[in-house]
Structures are given as C-alpha cells and as structure tokens.
C-alpha positions as CSV (number, residue, x, y, z in Angstrom):
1,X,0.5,30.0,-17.4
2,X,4.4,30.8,-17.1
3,X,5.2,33.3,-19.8
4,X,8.6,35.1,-20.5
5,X,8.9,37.9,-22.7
6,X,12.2,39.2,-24.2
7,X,12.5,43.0,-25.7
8,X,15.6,45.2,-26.6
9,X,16.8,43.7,-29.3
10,X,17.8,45.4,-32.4
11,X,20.6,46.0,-34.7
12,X,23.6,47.6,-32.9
13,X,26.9,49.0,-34.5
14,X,30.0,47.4,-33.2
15,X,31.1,48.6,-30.1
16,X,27.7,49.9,-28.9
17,X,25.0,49.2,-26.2
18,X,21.7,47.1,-25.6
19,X,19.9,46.6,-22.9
20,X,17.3,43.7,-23.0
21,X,14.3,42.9,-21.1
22,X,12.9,39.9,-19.8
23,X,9.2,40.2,-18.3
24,X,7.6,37.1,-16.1
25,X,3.9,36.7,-15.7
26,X,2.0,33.5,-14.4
27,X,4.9,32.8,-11.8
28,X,6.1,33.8,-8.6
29,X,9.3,35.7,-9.6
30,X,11.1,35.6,-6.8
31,X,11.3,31.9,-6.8
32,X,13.2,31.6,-9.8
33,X,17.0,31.6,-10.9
34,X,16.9,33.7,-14.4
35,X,19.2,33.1,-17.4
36,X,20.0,34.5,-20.4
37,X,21.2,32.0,-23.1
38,X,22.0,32.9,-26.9
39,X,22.0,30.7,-30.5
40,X,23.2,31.7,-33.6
41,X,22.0,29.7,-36.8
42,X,23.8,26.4,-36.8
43,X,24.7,26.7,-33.4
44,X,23.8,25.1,-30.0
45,X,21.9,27.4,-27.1
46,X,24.7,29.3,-25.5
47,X,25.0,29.7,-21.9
48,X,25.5,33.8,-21.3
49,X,24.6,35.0,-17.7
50,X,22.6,33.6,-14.7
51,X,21.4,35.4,-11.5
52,X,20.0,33.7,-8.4
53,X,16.6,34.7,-7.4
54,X,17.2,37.0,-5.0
55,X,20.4,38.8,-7.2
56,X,23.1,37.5,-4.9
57,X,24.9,35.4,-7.0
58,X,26.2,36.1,-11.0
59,X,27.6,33.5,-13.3
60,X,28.8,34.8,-16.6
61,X,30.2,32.9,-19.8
62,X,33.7,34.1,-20.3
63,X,32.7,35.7,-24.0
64,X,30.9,37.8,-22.4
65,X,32.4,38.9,-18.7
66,X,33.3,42.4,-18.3
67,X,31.0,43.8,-21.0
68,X,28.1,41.9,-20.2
69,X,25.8,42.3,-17.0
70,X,22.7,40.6,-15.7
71,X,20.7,42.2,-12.8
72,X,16.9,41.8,-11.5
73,X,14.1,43.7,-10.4
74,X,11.9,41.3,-8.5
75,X,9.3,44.3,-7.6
76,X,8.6,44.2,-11.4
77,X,9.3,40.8,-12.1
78,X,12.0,41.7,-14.9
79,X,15.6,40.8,-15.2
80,X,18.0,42.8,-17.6
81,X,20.7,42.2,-19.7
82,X,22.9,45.3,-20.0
83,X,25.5,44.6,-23.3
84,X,28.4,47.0,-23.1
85,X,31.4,46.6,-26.6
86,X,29.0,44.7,-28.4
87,X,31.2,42.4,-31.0
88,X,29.7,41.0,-34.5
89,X,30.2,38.0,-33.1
90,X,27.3,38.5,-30.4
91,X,25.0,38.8,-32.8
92,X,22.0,36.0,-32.2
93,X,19.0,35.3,-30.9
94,X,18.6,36.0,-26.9
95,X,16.3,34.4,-24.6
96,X,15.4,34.2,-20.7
97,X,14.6,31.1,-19.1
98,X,13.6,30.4,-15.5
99,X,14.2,27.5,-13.3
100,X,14.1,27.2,-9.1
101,X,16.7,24.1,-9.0
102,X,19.8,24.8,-7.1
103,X,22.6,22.2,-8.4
104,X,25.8,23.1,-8.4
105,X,27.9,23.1,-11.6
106,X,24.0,23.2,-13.2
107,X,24.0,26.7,-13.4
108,X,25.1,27.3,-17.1
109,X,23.2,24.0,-18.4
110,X,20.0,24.8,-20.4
111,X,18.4,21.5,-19.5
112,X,17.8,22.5,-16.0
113,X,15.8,25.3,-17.0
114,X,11.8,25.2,-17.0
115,X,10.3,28.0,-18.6
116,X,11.9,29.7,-21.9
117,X,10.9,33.5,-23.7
118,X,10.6,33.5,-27.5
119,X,14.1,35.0,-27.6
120,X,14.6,38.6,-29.3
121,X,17.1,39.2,-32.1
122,X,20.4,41.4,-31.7
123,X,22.4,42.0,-34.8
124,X,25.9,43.1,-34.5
125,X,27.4,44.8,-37.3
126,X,31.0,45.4,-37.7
C-alpha cells in the first residue's frame, strides 16, 4: 500500500521559513517523479514544484521560483520542500504526490499523478 505523508506545516509570519516533508512507504522511491501541489479554499490544486526521480530535473510554478525549492533524498525516501519569503498569499494546504510517467508538458498537471499525501496546512500571516 502507497502511502505519502506530509509534515512541516504550521503557521509562519510573513517573510519567514518552512521546510516540509514528504515521506513514501509501500513504493519503490526511486521510481517516482515527486510533486508538490497546493489549494486554498475555493481554489483548484495548484501546481508548485516537481523533481524527477533521480533529482536531475526541477520544474517550479512561477509564484513560487526563487524562494521556493524542491530536493530529494532517495536513501530515505523523502522529498522536501524548503519555502524561503513566505507571502500570505501562500498560505494553503500542501500535498506530495507521486507518479513514474514521463510526458512532456505533463509535468505540472495533477491528473498524471498516482499517488496523493493528505496534505499539511501552512498559514501565512501578514
């Protein structure tokens, strides 16, 4: 059984840090593409970051580049999300998601992902 479980959320002044969490069990790791998407209430799933399975390769939503960055640890089956000048406006629910298609221009849809975390809340407060 695939599970994906987020952690690091929290409430976080503006301007400040988090660094989430994502850890896999029940799946071979190292197979997988990992994202991290985002929804606010009322909103559609938001593409944030994606990182190939072996870390090669970043993709990044433009909200989010330069203060935002996704990295891997396949020896401990975890990817991270570091958030650098977080922004009210970031604040919403984060998850993880796995998927081991390839298709290019793919990478930020959330359809071609398999396997989803419960998501973990970071509030932003100006």
């Amino acid at each position: 059984q695939v599970q994906l479980a987020e952690s690091g959320g929290g409430l976080v002044q503006a301007g400040g840090s988090l660094r989430l969490s994502c850890a896999a069990s029940g799946v071979t790791f190292s197979s997988y593409n990992m994202g991290w998407f985002r929804q606010s209430p009322g909103k559609e799933r938001e593409f944030i970051a994606r990182i190939d399975r072996n870390g090669g390769r970043t993709y990044y939503a433009d909200s989010v580049k330069g203060r935002f960055t996704i990295s891997r640890d396949n020896a401990k089956d975890t990817v991270y999300l570091q958030m650098n000048s977080l922004k009210p406006e970031d604040t919403a629910v984060y998850y993880c998601a796995a998927t081991n298609l390839d298709v290019a221009g793919w990478e930020r849809s959330p359809e071609t992902y398999d396997y989803w975390g419960q998501g973990t809340q970071v509030t932003v407060s100006s």
